[in-house]
C-alpha positions in Angstrom: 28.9 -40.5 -5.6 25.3 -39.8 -5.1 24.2 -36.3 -5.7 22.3 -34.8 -3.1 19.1 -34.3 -3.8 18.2 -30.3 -2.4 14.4 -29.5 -1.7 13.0 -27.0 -3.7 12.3 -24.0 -1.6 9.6 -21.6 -2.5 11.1 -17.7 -2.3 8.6 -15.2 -1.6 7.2 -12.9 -4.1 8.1 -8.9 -3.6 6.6 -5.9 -5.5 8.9 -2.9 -5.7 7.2 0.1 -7.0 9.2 1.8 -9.8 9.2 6.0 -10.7 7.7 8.2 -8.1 5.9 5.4 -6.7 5.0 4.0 -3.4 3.0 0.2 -2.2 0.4 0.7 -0.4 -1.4 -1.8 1.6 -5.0 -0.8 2.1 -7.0 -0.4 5.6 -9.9 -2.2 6.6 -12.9 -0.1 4.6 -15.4 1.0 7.8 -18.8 -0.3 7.9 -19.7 2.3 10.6 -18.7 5.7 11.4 -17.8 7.1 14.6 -21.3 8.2 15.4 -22.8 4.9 14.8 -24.3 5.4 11.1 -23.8 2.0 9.3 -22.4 2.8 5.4 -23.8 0.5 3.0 -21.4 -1.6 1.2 -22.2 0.4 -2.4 -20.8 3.6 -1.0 -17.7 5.2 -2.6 -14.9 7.5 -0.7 -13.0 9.2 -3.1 -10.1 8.8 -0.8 -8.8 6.4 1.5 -6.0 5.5 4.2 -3.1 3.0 4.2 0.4 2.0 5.2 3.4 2.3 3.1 5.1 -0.9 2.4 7.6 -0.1 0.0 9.0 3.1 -1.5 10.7 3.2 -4.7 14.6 4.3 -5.0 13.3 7.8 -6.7 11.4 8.4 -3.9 13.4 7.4 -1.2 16.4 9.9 -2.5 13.7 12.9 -3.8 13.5 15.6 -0.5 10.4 16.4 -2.2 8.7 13.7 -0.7 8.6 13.3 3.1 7.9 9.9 3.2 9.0 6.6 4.0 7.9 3.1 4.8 5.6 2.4 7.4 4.2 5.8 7.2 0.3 5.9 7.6 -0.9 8.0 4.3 -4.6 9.3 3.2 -4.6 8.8 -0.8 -6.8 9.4 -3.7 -7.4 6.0 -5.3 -8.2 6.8 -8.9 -5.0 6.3 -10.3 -3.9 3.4 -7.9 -3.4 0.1 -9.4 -4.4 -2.9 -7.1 -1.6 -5.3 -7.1 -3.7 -9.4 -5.8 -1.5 -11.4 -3.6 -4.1 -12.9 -1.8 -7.5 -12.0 -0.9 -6.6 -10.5 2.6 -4.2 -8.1 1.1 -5.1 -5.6 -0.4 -1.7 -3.9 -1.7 -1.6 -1.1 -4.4 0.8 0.9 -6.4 0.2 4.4 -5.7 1.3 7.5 -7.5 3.2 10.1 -5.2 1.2 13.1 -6.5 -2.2 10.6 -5.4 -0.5 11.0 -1.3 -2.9 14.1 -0.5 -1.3 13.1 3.5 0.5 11.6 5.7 -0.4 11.0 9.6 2.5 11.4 12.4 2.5 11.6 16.1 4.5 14.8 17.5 
């Protein structure tokens, strides 16, 4: 009997963020602010905005920490850690105490 021969399909890579951790995936940086001034690429903002794509199980169960996935947060990025997928993703591994806020619609 002939064995059958099964295609090797490829399984998708995840990241789950361990400890008080969350992912992160990035927003677009702005080239222009709401009044029109164009920033120049070599400018630095200590803190920037993103969408939560994974919370870690410490997180998820600590009360502490109002968050969950999906949520749209302001953090600082010094102690993030970039995690490259691809170049059109830019995903990091954020600290909780880094989440300075989170934006939600009443």
């Amino acid at each position: 009997m002939a064995d059958k021969i099964q295609p090797k399909t490829a399984k998708l890579e995840t990241v789950e963020p361990l400890g008080k951790r969350v992912l992160v995936r990035k927003d677009e940086d702005k080239k222009v602010t709401k009044g029109g001034i164009a920033l120049p690429d070599s400018v630095e903002i200590p803190t920037i905005t993103g969408r939560i794509v994974a919370v870690s199980a410490q997180v998820e169960k600590d009360d502490d920490f109002p968050i969950r996935q999906y949520d749209r947060i302001l953090f600082n990025p010094k102690q993030a850690i970039p995690v490259e997928f691809d170049a059109d993703n830019y995903l990091f591994v954020v600290p909780v105490e880094d989440i300075v806020a989170v934006f939600r619609k009443e």
